[in-house]
C-alpha positions in Angstrom: -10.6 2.7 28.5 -7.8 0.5 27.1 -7.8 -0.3 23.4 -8.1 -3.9 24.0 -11.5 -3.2 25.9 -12.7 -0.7 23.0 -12.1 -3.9 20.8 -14.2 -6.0 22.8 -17.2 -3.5 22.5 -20.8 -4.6 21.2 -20.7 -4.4 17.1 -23.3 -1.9 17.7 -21.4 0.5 19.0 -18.1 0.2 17.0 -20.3 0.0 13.7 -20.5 4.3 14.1 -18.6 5.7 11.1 -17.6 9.7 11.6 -20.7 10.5 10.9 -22.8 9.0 13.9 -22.0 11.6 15.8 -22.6 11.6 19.5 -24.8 13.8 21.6 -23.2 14.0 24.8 -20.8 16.9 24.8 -23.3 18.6 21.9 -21.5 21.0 19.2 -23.3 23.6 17.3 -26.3 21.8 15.7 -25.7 23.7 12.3 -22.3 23.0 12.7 -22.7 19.1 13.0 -25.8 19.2 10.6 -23.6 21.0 7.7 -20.8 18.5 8.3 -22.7 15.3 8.0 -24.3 16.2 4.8 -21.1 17.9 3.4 -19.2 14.8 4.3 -21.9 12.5 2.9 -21.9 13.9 -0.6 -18.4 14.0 -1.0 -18.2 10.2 0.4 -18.5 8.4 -3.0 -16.1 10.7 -4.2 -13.4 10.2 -1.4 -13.8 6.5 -1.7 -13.1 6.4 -5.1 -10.3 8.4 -4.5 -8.8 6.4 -2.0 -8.8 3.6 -4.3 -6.8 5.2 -6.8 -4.3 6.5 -5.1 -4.3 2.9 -2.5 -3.3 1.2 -6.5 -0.4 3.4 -7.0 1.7 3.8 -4.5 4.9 5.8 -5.0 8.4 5.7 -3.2 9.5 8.3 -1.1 10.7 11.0 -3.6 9.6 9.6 -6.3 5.5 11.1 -5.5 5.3 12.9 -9.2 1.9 11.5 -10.0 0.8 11.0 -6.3 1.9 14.8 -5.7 0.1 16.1 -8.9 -3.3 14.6 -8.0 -3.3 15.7 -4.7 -2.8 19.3 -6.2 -5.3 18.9 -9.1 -7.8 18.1 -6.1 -7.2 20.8 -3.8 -7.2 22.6 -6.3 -10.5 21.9 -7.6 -11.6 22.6 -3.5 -10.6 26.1 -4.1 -7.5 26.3 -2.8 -4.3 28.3 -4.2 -1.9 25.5 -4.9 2.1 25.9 -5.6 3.6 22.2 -6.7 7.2 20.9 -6.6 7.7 22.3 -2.8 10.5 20.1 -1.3 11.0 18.1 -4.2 7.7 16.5 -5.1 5.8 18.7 -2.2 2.1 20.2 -2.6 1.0 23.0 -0.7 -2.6 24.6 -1.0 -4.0 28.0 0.4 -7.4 29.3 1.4 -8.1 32.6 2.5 -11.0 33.0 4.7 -10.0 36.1 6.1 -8.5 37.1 9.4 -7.4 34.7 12.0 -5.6 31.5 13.1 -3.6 30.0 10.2 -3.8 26.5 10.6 -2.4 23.8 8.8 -3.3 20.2 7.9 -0.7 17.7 6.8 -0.5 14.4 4.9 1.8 12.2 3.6 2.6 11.2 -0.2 5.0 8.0 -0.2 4.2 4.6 0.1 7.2 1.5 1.3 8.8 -0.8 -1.2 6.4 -3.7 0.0 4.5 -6.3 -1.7 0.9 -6.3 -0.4 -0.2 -9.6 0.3 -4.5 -8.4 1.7 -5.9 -10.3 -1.4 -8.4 -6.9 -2.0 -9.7 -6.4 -5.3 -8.1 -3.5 -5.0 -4.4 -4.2 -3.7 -1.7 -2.8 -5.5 0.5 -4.5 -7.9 3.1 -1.2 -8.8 6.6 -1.4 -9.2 9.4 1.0 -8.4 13.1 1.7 -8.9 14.4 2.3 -5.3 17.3 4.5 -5.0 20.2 1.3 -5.4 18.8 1.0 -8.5 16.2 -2.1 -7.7 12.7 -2.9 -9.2 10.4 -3.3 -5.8 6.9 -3.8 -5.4 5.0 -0.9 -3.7 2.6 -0.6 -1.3 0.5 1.8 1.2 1.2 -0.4 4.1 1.2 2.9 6.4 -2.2 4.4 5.8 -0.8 7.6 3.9 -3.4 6.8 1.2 -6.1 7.5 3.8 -4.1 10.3 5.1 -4.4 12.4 1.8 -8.1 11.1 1.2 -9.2 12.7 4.3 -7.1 15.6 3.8 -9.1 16.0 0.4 -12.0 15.8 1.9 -11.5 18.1 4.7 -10.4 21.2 2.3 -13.9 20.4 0.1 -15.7 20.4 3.3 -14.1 23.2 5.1 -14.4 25.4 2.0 -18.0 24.7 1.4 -18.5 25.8 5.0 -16.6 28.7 5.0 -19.2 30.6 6.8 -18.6 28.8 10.0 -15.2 29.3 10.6 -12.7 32.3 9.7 -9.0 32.2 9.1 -6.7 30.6 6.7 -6.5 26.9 5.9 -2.8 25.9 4.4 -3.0 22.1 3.4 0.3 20.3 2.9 1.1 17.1 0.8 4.3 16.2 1.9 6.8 13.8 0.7 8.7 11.1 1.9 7.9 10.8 5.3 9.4 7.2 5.5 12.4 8.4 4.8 12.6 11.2 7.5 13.7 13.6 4.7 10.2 15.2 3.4 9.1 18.1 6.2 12.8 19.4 6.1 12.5 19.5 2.6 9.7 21.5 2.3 10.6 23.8 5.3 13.9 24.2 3.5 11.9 25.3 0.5 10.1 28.0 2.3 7.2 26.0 3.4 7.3 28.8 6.4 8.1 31.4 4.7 6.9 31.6 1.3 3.2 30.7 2.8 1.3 31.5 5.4 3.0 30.8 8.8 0.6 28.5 11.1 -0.2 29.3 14.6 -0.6 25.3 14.9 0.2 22.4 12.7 -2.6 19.5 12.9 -2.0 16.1 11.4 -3.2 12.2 11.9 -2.0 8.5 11.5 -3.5 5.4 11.1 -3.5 3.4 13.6 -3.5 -1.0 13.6 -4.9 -1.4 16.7 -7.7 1.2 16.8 -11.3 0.1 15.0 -12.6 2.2 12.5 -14.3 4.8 13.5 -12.1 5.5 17.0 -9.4 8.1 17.3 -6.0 8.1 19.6 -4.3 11.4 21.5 -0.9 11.5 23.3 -0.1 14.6 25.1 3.9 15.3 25.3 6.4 13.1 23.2 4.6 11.0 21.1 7.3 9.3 18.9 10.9 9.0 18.8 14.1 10.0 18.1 14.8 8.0 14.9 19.0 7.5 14.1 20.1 5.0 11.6 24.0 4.3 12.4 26.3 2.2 10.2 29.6 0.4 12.1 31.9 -1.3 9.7 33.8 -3.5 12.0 37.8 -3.8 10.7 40.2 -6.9 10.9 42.7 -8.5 9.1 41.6 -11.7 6.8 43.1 -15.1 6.4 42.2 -18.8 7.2 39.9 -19.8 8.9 42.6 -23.1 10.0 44.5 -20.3 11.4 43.3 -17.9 13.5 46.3 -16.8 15.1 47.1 -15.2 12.0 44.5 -12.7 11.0 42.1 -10.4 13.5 38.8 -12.1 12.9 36.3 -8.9 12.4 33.0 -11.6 13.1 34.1 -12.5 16.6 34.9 -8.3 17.4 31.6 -7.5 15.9 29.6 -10.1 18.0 31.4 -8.8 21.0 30.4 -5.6 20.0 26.5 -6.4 19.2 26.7 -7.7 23.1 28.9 -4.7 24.5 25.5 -2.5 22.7 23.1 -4.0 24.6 24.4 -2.8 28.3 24.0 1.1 26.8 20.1 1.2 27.7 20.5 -1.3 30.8 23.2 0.0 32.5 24.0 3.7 30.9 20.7 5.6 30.4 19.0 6.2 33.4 15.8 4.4 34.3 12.6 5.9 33.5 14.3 7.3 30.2 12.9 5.7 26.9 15.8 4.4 24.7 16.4 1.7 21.9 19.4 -0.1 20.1 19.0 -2.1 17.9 21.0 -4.2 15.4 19.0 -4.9 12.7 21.9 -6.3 10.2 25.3 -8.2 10.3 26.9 -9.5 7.4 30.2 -10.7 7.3 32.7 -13.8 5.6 32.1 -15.4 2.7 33.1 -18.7 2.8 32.9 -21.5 5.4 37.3 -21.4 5.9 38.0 -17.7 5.4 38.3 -15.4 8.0 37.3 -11.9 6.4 38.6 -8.4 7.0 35.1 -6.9 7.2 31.6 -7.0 8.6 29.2 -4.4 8.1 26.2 -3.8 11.6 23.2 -1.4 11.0 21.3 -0.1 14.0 18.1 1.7 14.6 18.3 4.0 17.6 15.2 5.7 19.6 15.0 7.7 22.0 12.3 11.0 23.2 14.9 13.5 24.6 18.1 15.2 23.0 20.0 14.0 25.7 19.8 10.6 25.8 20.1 10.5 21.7 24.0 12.0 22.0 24.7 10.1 25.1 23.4 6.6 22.8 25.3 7.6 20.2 28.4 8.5 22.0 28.0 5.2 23.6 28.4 3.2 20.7 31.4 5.2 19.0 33.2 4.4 22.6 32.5 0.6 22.9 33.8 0.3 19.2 36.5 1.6 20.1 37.2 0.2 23.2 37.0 -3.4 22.1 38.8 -2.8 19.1 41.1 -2.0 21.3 41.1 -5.2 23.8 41.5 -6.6 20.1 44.9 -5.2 19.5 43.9 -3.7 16.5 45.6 -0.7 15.9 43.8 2.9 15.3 44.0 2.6 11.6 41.6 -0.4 11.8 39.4 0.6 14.6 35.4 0.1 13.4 34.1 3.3 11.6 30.5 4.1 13.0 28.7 6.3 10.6 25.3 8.3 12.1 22.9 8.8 8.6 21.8 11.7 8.0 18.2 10.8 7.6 17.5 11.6 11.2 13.7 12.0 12.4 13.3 14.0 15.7 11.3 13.0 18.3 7.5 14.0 18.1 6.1 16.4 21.3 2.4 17.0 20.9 1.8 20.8 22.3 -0.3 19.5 25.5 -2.9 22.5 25.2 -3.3 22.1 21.2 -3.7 18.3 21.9 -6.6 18.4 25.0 -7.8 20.9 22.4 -8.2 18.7 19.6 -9.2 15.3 22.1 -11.7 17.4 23.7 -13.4 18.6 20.3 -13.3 14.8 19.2 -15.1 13.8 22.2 -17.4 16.0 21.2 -18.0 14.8 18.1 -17.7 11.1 18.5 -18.6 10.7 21.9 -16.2 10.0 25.1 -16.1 5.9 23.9 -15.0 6.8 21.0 -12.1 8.8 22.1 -9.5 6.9 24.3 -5.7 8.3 25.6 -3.1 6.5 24.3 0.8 5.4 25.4 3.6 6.9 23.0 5.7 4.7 20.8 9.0 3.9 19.8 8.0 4.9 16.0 9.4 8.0 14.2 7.4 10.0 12.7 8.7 13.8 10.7 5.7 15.9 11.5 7.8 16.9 14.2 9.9 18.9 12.3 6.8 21.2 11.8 7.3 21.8 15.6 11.2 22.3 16.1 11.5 25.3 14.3 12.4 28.9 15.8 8.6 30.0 16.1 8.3 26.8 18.1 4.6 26.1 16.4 2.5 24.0 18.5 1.7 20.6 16.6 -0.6 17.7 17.0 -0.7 14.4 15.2 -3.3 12.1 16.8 -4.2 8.2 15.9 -7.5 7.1 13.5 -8.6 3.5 13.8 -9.2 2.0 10.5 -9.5 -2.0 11.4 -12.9 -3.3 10.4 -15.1 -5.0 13.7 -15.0 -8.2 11.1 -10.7 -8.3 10.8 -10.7 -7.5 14.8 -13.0 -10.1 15.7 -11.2 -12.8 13.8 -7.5 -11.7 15.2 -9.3 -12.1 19.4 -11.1 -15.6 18.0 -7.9 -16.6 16.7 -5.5 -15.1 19.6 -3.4 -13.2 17.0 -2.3 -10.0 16.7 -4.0 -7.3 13.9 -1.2 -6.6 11.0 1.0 -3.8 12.1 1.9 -0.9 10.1 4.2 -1.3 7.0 2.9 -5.2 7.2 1.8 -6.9 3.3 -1.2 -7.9 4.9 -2.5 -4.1 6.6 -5.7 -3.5 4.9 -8.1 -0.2 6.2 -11.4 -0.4 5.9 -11.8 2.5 4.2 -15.6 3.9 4.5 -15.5 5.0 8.2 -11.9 5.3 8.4 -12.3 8.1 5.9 -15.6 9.6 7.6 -13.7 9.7 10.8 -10.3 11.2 9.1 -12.5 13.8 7.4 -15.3 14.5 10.1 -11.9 15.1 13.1 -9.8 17.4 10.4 -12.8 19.4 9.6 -13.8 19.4 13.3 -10.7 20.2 14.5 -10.4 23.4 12.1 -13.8 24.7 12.9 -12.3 24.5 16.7 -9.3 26.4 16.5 -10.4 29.1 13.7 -14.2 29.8 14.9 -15.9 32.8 13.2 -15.9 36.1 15.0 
């Protein structure tokens, strides 16, 4: 079922939080039984949580206070906690002797954006980015759910410890939205110094999904993620005399064009790739001809592959019109790959039909739909790139309210997307559901012997 006909389902149906679980691919009773009342005690609890930590947002890096009550909470779970792992990283244990280790992720950071929902409870922080700027700050990408339901999970999971077996290792990780927070922490041992998972579970919100529905994507999932810089050279002078100078604003838009034939006509079809110039700025005055202008790009892409080839691409159609420029080498453009480089996402395709399957269970087969992958970036991959080549699975909760989604179809608009002022959960069953698939998805891969 596509996700624009599980928006159009009866109110009556979509209205289910995590809790109103189905009966048509039946679980354990005790299992289910235990859940729902676990997860409706700790509910208040997890709301008000969610609240908090929805009012202040921190940027990535910068999670001091947003790491530190993530810890003080697992830790009052049960878990063994160990702070400051990758910078502002959390990382809690529980022992429930021998078996699978598995671990559940969430993210810290929020975006420098100025939320715009109108919610009693919208944020009004401010930060100092890392130029030096006071920004306003906002969740705008869910990650305040994501470490609400990761909460809850760990209180519920350790109050049921009787019905699974194994260890549970639950991460708070920084700065996802930079691309920089899981190599952090796997820099800092997060592999080593802790128990080493035999698979690595996480979830995202997602805008399009209602609350109370959850997304899987077998295979690559999300993207290759490049940010590349090209300062394009020239030589200044006035703009009455163009025969004198080597205007750098007519070479860059020949090379903004040049960029575009790299996915047409270089990558073969059927291969997923992006470029994309997000910024030119150039000149500075109507009659000046300037010796500069600075292009950044976002690249995507799934495979290794076609990530060099793009970005080989690029560094040879700078070059090559610089050249049909006459500029000479000295001023040829300079193209600059960042080192904030997110790899592509692969979900393990067993761990994932896994994990789907289990949720169908739960939440019943409408509840449960297979989704396309995107062009987003996303560095829970990292958890699955490294030499023990752990299987990972991130999978999509809905969190849009039947109310918000009936007024975007009435309307013919689309929802707010993620990192959007206006993206606004609804957090009650957006939280069951995070909690109730975490905790179900643990007591599926770790059952009791």
């Amino acid at each position: 079922m596509t996700a624009q006909a599980l928006r159009r389902l009866p109110l009556k149906v979509l209205l289910g939080t995590g809790l109103a679980l189905a009966t048509s691919l039946p679980c354990a009773a005790l299992d289910r039984d235990s859940v729902r009342r676990r997860i409706e005690a700790e509910q208040p609890s997890l709301e008000a949580l969610y609240l908090d930590l929805h009012r202040a947002p921190e940027l990535s890096f910068q999670e001091v206070a947003t790491g530190n009550r993530i810890a003080d909470e697992l830790e009052k779970a049960g878990l063994v906690v160990t702070r400051k792992v990758g910078g502002t990283g959390v990382v809690g244990v529980f022992t429930n002797g021998p078996g699978p280790v598995i671990l559940l992720r969430a993210d810290l950071d929020g975006l420098p954006v100025k939320e715009q929902t109108g919610l009693p409870y919208a944020s009004t922080a401010k930060a100092t980015n890392e130029l030096g700027e006071v920004v306003s700050t906002m969740h705008a990408c869910g990650h305040d759910i994501h470490m609400t339901g990761l909460v809850g999970a760990a209180r519920v999971l350790v109050a049921l410890k009787s019905e699974w077996q194994g260890t549970l290792v639950c991460i708070g990780q920084p700065a996802e939205e930079r691309g920089g927070g899981a190599r952090a922490m796997l820099k800092d041992g997060l592999f080593t110094r802790f128990p080493k998972p035999t698979a690595c579970v996480s979830l995202h919100c997602n805008a399009t999904l209602l609350a109370g529905q959850l997304g899987f994507v077998e295979g690559f999932t999300f993207a290759n993620v490049d940010s590349v810089d090209i300062t394009v050279r020239g030589v200044g002078g006035h703009g009455a005399y163009p025969h004198q100078a080597k205007d750098p604003v007519v070479l860059a838009s020949q090379i903004v064009l040049a960029l575009q034939t790299i996915v047409s006509r270089e990558i073969r079809p059927g291969d997923p790739a992006v470029v994309t110039v997000g910024s030119i700025h150039g000149g500075s005055k109507h009659n000046i001809i300037s010796d500069e202008v600075r292009l950044q790009l976002t690249l995507r892409s799934y495979t290794d592959e076609v990530r060099k080839q793009t970005v080989e691409a690029i560094r040879r159609i700078c070059r090559g019109q610089a050249e049909a420029a006459g500029l000479p080498p000295e001023l040829h453009p300079v193209v600059k790959v960042a080192d904030e480089f997110t790899p592509a996402l692969y979900n393990d395709p067993a761990l994932t039909r896994k994990i789907a399957e289990t949720g169908r269970g739960w939440f019943g087969t409408e509840r449960v739909q297979t989704l396309l992958p995107t062009m987003g970036g996303e560095d829970f991959s990292e958890y699955g790139r490294t030499e023990d080549k752990i299987p990972i699975c991130q999978f999509w909760l809905g969190i849009v309210s039947p109310e918000q989604n009936a007024e975007a179809l009435k309307a013919g608009k689309p929802l707010p997307s993620l990192h959007s002022p206006y993206f606004r959960p609804l957090p009650g069953p957006s939280l069951r559901t995070a909690v109730t698939s975490m905790t179900a998805a643990v007591l599926e891969l770790a059952p009791p012997r």
